[in-house]
N, C-alpha and C positions, 0 to 999 in steps of 0.2 A: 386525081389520085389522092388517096389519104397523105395528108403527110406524116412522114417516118421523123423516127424518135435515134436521135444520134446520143450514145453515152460515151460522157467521159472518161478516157482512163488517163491521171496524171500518173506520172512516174519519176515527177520530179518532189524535193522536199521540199521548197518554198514557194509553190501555186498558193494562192490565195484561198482556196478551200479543197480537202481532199487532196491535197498531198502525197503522192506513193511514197512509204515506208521505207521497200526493197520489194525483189522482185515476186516474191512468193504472193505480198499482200496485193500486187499490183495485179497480179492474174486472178486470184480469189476475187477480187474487189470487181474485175474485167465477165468473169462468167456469172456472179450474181448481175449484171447488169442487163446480159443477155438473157436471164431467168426471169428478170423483172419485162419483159417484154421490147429490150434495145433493139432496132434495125439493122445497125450497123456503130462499130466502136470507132472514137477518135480517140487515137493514142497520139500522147506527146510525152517527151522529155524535155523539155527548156520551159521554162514560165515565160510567158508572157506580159504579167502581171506590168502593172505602171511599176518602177523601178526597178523589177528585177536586173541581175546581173547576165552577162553573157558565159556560156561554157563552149567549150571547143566540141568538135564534132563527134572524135570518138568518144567523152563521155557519156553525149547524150546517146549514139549508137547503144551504147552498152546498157544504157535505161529503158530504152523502147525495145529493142533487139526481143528478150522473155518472153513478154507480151505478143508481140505479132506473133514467134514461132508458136505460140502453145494459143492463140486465136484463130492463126490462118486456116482457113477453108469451115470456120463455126459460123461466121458473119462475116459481110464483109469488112473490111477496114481500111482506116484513114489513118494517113500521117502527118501530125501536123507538125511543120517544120518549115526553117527556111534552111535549110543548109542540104545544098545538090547532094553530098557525099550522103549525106544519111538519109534524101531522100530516095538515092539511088540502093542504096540497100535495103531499105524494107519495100521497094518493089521486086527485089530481090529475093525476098523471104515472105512474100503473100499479102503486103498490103496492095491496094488496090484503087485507091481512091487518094489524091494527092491534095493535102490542104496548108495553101503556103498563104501566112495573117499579111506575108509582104506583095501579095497581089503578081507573083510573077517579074516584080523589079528585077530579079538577080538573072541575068539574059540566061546562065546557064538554067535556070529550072526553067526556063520556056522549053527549051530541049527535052529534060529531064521529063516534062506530064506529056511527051509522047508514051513513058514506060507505063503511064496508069491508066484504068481506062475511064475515070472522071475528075477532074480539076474544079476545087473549090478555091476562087480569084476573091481574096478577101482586100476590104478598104481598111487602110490606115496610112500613119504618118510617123516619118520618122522611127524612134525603136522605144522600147519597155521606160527608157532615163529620158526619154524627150518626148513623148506624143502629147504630154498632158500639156503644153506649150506651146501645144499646132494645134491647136483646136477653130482658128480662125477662117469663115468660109465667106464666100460671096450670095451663094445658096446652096445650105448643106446638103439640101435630097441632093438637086438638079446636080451639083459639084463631085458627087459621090456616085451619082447614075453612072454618070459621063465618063468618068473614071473608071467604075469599075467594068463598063461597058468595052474600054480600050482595051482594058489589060486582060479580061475574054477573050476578046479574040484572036490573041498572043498564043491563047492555050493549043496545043498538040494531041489532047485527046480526045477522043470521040465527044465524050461528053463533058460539060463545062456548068459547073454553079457559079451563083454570086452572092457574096456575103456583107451585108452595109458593113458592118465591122463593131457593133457596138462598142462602146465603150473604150474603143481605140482612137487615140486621138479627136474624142469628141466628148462634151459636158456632159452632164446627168442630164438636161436641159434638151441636149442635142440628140441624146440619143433616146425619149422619149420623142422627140419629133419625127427619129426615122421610122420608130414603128409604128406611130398615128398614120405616118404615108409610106406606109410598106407598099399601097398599091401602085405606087411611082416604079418600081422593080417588077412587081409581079406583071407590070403591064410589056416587060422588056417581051416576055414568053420563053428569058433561061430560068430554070429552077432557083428558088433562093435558101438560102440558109442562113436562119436567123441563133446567134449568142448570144442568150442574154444571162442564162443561169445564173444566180447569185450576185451578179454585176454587181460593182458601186454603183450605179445611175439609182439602181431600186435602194440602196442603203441611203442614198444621200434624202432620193424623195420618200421614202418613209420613216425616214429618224434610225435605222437601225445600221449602226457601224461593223457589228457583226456579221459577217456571210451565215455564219450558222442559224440567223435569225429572218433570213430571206426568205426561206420556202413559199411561202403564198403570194408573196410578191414575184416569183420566180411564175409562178402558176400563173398568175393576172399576165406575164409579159409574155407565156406561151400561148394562152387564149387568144389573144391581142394578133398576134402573130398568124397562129393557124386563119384566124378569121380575116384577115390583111392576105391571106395567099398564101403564106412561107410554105416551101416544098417540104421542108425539115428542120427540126428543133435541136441544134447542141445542148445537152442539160448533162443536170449532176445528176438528178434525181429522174431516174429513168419510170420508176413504176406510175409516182403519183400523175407528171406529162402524161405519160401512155393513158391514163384515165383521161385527161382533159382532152386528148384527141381523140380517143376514142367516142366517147359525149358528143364533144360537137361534127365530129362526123358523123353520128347518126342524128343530131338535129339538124343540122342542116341538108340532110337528106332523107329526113323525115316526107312522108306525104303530106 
């Protein structure tokens, strides 16, 4: 199967790149995404980012909330969150696809992705103020397989991905090694889903501090991906990905 093109929709103001505004820019921002060729939207409200802060749940409700209702049933959609309460509401309002960066730790969202009907089981450590400090492994594929291999099968719903986690709790270092052996995952036979869009791994290994200065490096770490197996690509930049999957799925299915 080709692999699908997952677009970004932040909704938060201090995401590391692309930022939602408010909610008007965040849907405008959400339907050029799907014009540019996205499969399906991941919407968040809470950064992720290394340091960010924590917000309570009905804020970020009230940031994602927009977006699904004025997306639901265009494409489908993903929530990415950790928090039950807000993940039980936009199952509620048409998302359909649950993406928790804490792999299921929280026993209630095991519960919770019976309400979706695909679970994306992503790796990391620790939260946004601590991961860059756990980066220490025994062997990161093997460690990270193994792991997220566990907390798979925790999931409730029909269908189940697995995400290495880039750039969460692992070096610029580390998380070029996952996707040299992305075929350590693709060999499991669950779907993977690779984030790497604008990473600091590609800032650090190409001198550029900037996200806004990533693009090609972002492209290098989708090719990389597609051709390692990944089922699907989180990206900022929906159109230009869609071009590089495009290509190499008809080279590599070339005659």
């Amino acid at each position: 199967m080709k692999p699908l093109v997952v677009g970004i929709v932040n909704t938060t103001p201090d995401s590391f790149f692309d930022g939602g505004r408010d909610a008007d820019h965040a849907i405008a921002h959400a339907q050029r995404l799907v014009s540019e060729g996205a499969d399906w939207l991941d919407i968040g409200g809470e950064s992720t980012r290394p340091g960010a802060l924590a917000i309570d749940a009905d804020q970020e409700w009230k940031r994602v909330r927009p977006v699904i209702e004025a997306m639901a049933g265009v494409v489908p959609l993903s929530i990415d969150t950790t928090k039950p309460s807000v993940a039980r509401r936009a199952a509620a309002a048409g998302a359909t696809i649950l993406n928790d960066v804490q792999g299921l730790e929280n026993p209630e969202m095991i519960c919770i992705s019976e309400l979706f009907e695909n679970t994306i089981v992503m790796h990391g450590r620790g939260n946004p103020r601590t991961m860059l400090s756990m980066t220490q492994y025994e062997d990161l594929v093997l460690n990270v397989r193994d792991h997220l291999l566990a907390r798979a099968a925790l999931a409730r719903s029909p269908s189940v991905w697995i995400d290495p986690g880039i750039g969460f709790a692992k070096t610029a270092e580390q998380s070029l090694s996952l996707l040299k052996h992305l075929h350590v995952f693709t060999e499991t036979n669950i779907p993977v889903l690779i984030g790497a869009s604008r990473k600091s791994f590609i800032g650090k290994t190409l001198d550029l501090p900037h996200p806004e200065r990533r693009l090609w490096g972002s492209m290098a770490a989708a090719a990389a991906s597609v051709q390692g197996g990944a089922a699907a690509l989180r990206v900022h930049d929906v159109e230009p990905t869609r071009h590089v999957v495009d290509l190499l799925w008809a080279i590599n299915n070339a005659s």
